[in-house]
N, C-alpha and C positions, 0 to 999 in steps of 0.2 A: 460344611459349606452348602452341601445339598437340601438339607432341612431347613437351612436360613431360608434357601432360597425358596420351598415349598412353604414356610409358614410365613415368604414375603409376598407370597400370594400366586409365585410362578406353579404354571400347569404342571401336573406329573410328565403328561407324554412329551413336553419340550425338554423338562430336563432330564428324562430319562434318554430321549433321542441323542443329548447333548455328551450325556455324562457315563453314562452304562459301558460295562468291560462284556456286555453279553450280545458277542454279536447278532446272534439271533433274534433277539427282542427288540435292542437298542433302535432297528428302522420302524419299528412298530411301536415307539412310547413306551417301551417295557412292556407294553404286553401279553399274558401270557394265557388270557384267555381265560373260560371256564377249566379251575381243576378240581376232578375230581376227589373225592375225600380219601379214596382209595391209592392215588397218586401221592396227598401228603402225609402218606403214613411210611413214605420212603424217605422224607426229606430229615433234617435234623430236630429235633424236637424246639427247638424255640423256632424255628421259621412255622413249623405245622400249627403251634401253640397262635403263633403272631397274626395267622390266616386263619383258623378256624375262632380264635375269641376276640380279633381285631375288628373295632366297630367300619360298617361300609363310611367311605370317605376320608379316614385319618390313615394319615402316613407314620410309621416307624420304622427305627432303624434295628436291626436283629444283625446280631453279631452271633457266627456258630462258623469252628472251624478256622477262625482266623479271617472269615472273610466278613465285610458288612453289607449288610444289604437294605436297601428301602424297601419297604411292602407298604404297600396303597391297597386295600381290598375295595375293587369299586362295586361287588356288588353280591348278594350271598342267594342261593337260587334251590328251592325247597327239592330234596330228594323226590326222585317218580317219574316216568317215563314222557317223554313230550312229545307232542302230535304235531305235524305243521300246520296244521287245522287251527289250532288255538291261535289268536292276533297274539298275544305275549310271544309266542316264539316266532310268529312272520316279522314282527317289528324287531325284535332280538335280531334277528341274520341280517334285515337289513342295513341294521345302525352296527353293525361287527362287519359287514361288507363294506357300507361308507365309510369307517372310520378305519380298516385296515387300507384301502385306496388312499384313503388322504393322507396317510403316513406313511405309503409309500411313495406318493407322488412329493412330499413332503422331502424324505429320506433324497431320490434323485434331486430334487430342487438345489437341498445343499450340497449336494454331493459334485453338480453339475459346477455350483457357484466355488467351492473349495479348489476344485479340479483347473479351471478355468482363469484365475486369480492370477494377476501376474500383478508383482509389487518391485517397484523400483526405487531404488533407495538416490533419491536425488541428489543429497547431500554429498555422497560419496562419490556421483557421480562428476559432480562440480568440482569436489577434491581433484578427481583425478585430470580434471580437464585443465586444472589450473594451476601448472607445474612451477614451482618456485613459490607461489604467493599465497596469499589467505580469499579463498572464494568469498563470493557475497552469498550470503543468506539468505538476499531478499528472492522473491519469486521470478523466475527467469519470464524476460518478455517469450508472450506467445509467437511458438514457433520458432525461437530458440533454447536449445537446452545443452 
């Protein structure tokens, strides 16, 4: 269902915000930043395989361990030491600065709307108001309910 939805055109970081068992990531779009190649030589080999030979922008699904995972590699960054000097890395920090802000102002947004939600089941409530008989269905005049 996750892949329909990525090859039906939706964002990673919506459905990863939406769908992810990984708390950590899940407010940030999945995620997980620059890793180093030294880092995925811990991981299980089809995830290392799936990130180090997976073209930047296609998503797949890697199963290791019993668990499955979506990998999106958005972007592959030449081994060598980086200066803040160079525009590639001032632009880099600032668009990983805007774009972790907006997913977390994102992450509270729904989180606020989730929290806040209060749902009333009218029908029921009509049921109960209406002891003996069959309620009407139709929409109660405003201002009675």
């Amino acid at each position: 269902m996750v892949m329909e939805r990525l090859q039906g055109g939706a964002l990673f970081q919506e459905v990863a915000a939406d769908f992810s068992e990984d708390a950590e990531t899940a407010p940030r779009g999945g995620d997980l930043g620059f890793v180093p190649v030294s880092a995925l030589q811990k991981v299980p080999p089809q995830l290392r395989d799936a990130v180090l030979k997976g073209t930047v922008g296609s998503a797949r699904v890697v199963s290791a361990n019993g668990a499955h995972t979506v990998v999106l590699v958005a972007a592959k960054d030449a081994a060598g030491q980086k200066d803040l000097s160079m525009p590639d890395v001032k632009d880099a920090i600032t668009q990983e600065l805007r774009g972790r802000r907006e997913q977390l102002l994102r992450a509270a947004y729904l989180g606020a709307i989730r929290n806040d939600a209060v749902v009333v089941n009218l029908i029921a409530k009509r049921l109960l108001a209406s002891p003996g008989g069959m309620p009407s269905l139709a929409p109660a005049t405003p201002g009675k309910q």
